[in-house]
TORDOLO-778941 format. One record per residue (C-alpha): residue in one letter; x, y, z. Coordinates in Angstrom, 2 decimals. Layout:
{rose:a&x:X&y:Y&z:Z}
...
//
This chain:
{rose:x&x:86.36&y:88.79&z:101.64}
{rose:x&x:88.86&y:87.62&z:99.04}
{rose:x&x:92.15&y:89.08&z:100.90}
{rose:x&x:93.11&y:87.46&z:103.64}
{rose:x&x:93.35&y:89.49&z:107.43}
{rose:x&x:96.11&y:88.50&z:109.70}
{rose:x&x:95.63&y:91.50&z:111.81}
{rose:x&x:92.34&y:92.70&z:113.14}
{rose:x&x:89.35&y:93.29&z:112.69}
{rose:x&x:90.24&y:96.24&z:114.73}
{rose:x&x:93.26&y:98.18&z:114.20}
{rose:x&x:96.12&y:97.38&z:113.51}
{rose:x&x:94.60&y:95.67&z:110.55}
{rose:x&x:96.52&y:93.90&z:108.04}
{rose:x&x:95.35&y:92.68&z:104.93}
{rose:x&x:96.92&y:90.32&z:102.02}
{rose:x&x:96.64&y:88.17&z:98.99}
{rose:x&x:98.98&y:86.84&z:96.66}
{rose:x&x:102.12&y:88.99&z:97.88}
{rose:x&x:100.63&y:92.09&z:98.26}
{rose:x&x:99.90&y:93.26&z:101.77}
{rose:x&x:98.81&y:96.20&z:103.44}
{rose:x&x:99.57&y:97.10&z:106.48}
{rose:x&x:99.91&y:100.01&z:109.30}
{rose:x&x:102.46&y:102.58&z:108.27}
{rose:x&x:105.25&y:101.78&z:111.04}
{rose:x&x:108.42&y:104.78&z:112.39}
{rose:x&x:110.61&y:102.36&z:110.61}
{rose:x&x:109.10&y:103.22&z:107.37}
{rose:x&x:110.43&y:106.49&z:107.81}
{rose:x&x:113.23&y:106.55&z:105.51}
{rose:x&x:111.64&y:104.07&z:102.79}
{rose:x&x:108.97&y:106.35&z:102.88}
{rose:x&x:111.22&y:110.01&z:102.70}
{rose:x&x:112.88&y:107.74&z:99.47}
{rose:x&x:109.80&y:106.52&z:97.87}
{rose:x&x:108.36&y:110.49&z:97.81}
{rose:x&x:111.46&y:111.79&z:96.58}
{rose:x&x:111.90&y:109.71&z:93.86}
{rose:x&x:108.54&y:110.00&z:92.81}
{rose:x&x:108.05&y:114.17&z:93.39}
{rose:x&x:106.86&y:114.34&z:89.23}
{rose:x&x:104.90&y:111.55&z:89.32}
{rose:x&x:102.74&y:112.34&z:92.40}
{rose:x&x:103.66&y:115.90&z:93.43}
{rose:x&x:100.86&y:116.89&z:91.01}
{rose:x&x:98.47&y:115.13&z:93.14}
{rose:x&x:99.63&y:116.08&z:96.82}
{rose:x&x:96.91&y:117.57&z:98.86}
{rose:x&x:98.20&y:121.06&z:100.65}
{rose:x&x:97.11&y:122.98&z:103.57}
{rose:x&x:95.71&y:125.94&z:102.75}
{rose:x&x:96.50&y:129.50&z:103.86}
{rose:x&x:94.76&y:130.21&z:107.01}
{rose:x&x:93.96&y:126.45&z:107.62}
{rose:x&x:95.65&y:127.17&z:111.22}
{rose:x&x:97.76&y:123.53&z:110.72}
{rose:x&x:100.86&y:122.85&z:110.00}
{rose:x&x:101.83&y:119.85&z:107.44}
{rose:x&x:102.69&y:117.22&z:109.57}
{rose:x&x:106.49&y:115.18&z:109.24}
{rose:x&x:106.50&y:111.29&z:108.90}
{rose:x&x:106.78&y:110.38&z:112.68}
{rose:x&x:103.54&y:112.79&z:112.84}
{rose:x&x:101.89&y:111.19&z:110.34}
{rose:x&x:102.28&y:107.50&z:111.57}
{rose:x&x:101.07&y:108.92&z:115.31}
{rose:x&x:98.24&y:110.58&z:113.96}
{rose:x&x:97.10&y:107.34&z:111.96}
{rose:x&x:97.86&y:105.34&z:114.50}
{rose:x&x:95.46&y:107.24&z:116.66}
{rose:x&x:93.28&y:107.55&z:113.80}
{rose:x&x:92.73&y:103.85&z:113.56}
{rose:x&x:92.14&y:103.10&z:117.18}
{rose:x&x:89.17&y:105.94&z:116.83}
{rose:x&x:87.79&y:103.98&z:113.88}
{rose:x&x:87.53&y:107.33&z:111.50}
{rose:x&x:90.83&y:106.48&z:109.45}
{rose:x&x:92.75&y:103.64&z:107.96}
{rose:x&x:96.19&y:104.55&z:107.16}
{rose:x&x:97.78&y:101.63&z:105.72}
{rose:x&x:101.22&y:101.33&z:103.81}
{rose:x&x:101.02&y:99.43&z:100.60}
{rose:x&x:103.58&y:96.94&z:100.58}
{rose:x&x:105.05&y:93.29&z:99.15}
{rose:x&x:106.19&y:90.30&z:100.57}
{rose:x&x:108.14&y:88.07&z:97.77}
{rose:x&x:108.96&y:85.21&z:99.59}
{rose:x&x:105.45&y:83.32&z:100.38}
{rose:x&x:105.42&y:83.74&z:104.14}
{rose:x&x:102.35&y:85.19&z:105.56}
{rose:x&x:102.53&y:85.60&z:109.20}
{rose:x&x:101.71&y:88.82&z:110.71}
{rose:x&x:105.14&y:90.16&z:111.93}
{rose:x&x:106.47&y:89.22&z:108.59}
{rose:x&x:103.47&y:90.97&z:106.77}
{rose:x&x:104.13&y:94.16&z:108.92}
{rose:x&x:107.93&y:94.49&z:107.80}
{rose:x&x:107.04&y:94.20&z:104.00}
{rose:x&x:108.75&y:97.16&z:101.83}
{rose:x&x:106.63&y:99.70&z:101.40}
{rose:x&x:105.63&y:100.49&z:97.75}
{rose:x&x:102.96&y:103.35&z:98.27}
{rose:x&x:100.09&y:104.08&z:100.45}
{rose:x&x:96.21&y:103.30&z:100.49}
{rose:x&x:94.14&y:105.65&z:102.91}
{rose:x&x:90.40&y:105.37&z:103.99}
{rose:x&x:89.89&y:109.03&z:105.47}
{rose:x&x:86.90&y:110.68&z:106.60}
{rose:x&x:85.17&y:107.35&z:108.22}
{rose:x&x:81.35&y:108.42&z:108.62}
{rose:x&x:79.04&y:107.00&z:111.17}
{rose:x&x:75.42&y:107.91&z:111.93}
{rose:x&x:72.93&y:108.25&z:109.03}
{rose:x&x:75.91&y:108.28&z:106.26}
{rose:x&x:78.06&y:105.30&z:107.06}
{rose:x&x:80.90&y:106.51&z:104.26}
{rose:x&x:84.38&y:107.20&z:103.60}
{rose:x&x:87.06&y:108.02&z:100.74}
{rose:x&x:89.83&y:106.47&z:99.48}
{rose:x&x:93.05&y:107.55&z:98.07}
{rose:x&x:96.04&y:106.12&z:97.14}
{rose:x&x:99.52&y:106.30&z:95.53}
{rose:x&x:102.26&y:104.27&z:94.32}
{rose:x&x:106.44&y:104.28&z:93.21}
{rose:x&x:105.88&y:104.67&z:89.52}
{rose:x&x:108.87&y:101.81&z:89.07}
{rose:x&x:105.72&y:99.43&z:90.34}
{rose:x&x:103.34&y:101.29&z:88.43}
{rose:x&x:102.00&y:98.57&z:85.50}
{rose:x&x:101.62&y:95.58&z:87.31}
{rose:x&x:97.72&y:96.29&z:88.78}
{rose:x&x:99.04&y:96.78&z:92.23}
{rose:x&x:96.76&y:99.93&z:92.94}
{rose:x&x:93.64&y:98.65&z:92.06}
{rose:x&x:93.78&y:95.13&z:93.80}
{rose:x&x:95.21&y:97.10&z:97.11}
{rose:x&x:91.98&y:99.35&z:96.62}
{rose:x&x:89.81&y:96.29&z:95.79}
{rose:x&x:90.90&y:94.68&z:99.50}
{rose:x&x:90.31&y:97.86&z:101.15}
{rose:x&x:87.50&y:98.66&z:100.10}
{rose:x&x:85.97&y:94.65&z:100.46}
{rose:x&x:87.30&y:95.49&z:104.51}
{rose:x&x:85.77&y:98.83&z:104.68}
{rose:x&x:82.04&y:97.23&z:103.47}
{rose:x&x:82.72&y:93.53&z:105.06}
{rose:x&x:84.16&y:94.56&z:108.00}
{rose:x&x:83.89&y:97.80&z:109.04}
{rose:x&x:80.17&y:98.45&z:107.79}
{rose:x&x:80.23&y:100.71&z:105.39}
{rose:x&x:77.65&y:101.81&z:102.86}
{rose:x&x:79.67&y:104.25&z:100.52}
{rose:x&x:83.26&y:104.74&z:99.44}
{rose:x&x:84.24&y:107.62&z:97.41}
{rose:x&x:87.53&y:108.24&z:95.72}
{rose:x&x:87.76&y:111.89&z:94.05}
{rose:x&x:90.36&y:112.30&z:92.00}
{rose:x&x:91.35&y:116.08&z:90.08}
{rose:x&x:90.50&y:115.56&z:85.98}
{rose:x&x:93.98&y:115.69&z:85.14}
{rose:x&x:95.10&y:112.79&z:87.22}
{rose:x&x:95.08&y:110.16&z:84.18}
{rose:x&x:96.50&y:107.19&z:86.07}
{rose:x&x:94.16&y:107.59&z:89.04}
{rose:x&x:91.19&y:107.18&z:86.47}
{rose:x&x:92.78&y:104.17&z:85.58}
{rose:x&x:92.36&y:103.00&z:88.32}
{rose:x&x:88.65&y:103.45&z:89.16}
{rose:x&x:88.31&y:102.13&z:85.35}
{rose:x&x:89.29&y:98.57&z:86.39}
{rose:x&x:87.29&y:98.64&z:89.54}
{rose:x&x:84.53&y:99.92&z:87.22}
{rose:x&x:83.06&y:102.34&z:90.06}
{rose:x&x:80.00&y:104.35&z:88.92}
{rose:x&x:80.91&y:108.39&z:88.06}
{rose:x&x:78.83&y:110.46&z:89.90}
{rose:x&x:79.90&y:113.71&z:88.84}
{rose:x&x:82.17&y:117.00&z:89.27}
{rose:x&x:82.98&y:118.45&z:92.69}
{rose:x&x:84.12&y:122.19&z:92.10}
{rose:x&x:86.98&y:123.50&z:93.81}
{rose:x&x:86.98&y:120.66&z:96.21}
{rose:x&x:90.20&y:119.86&z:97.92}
{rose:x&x:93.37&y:122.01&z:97.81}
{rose:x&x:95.62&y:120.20&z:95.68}
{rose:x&x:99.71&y:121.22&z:95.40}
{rose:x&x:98.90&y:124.83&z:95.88}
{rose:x&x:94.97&y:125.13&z:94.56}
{rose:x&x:91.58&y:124.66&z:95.01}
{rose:x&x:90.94&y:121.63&z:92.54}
{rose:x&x:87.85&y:120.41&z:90.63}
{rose:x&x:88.14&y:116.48&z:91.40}
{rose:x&x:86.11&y:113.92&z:89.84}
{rose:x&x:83.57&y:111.66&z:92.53}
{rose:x&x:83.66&y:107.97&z:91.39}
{rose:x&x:81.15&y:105.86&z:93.94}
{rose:x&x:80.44&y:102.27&z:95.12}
{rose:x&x:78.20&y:101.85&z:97.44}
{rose:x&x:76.41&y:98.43&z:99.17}
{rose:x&x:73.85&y:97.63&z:96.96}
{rose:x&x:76.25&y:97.94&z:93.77}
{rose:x&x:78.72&y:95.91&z:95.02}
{rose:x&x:79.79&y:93.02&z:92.85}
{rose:x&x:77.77&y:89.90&z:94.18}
{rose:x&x:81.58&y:88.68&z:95.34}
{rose:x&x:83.47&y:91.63&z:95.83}
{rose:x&x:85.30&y:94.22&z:94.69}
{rose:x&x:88.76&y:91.81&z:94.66}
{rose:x&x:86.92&y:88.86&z:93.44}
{rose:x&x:85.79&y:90.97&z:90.74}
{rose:x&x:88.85&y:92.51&z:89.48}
{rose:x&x:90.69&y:89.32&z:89.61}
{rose:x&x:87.84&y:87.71&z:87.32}
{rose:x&x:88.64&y:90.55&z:84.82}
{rose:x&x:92.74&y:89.87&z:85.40}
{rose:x&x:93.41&y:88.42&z:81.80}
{rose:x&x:93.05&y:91.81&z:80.13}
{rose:x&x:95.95&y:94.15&z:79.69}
{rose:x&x:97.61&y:96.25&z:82.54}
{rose:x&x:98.40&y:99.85&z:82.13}
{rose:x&x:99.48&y:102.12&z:84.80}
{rose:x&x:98.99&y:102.37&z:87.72}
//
């Protein structure tokens, strides 16, 4: 695996290279993270999965959120890690876990049994939107969720629409696999979302990080 672990291989896990870091989402991210949403309501709002009517649940508040991933992670069917970055070279694991938070990488829906799978989504604060921080924090999660964890398939649907998410998956250069109608309830709706697919035996022969870094020297656009 290209990123280093400091944390893990069982949760908490914490994952880095070259500054960027992610790590478990913490209480004290709280406020960063209330900030980070506000500010970026237009540019992710879009995008925000909903609960739909009759669902029986109730959208969950930050505190909530970091309990339920916590718990999550211990089960092994989540990863709920904040994407963050650490400036100033150090590397150790409490300073890794009090990097500012950026945006948020998620494995969901960990699979066992005769599927071994999961999805991946992800945001970011459009002010660090440009510099290919997305796609190498998906790049080290995904390398952990086939390296480490044992996966054979990650998915990441994303609705049509979403141009910066396909941006994305472009630079990883996952295969499309097709249209999902009406799949997840997205900012009010039932959404079509677009299924982009790696699996084991298309893997990269180093990686999905070692392979995006080979491919750095092109142009960035966002995310």
């Amino acid at each position: 695996m290209s990123s280093t672990m400091v944390a893990g291989p069982s949760w908490p896990v914490i994952l880095h290279h070259d500054g960027l870091v992610l790590r478990p989402l913490r209480a004290r991210d709280a406020g960063r993270w209330a900030e980070l949403r506000t500010a970026n309501r237009d540019w992710t709002g879009p995008w925000d999965s909903t609960l739909p009517p009759g669902s029986g649940e109730e959208p969950l508040d930050f505190p909530r959120l970091v309990r339920r991933y916590r718990r999550l992670g211990r089960e092994g069917s989540a990863l709920g890690w904040a994407l963050a970055l650490s400036e100033d070279g150090r590397t150790g694991g409490r300073v890794l876990g009090r990097a500012p938070m950026i945006g948020q990488v998620t494995v969901a829906g960990i699979t066992r049994g005769a599927a071994q799978l999961a999805s991946i989504g992800y945001w970011v604060d459009e002010r660090h939107a440009g510099r290919g921080h997305t796609p190498r924090a998906v790049a080290m999660a995904a390398d952990f969720c086939f390296d480490v964890v044992g996966l054979h398939r990650l998915e990441i649907c994303i609705c049509p629409e979403n141009g910066p998410s396909h941006r994305v998956v472009a630079k990883l250069g996952w295969r499309y696999e097709g249209l999902r109608p009406r799949y997840l309830h997205i900012a009010g709706h039932w959404c079509d979302h677009d299924v982009y697919v790696r699996t084991a035996e298309e893997r990269p022969p180093h990686g999905e990080l070692a392979r995006l870094l080979s491919r750095a020297g092109r142009p960035s656009d966002k995310p």
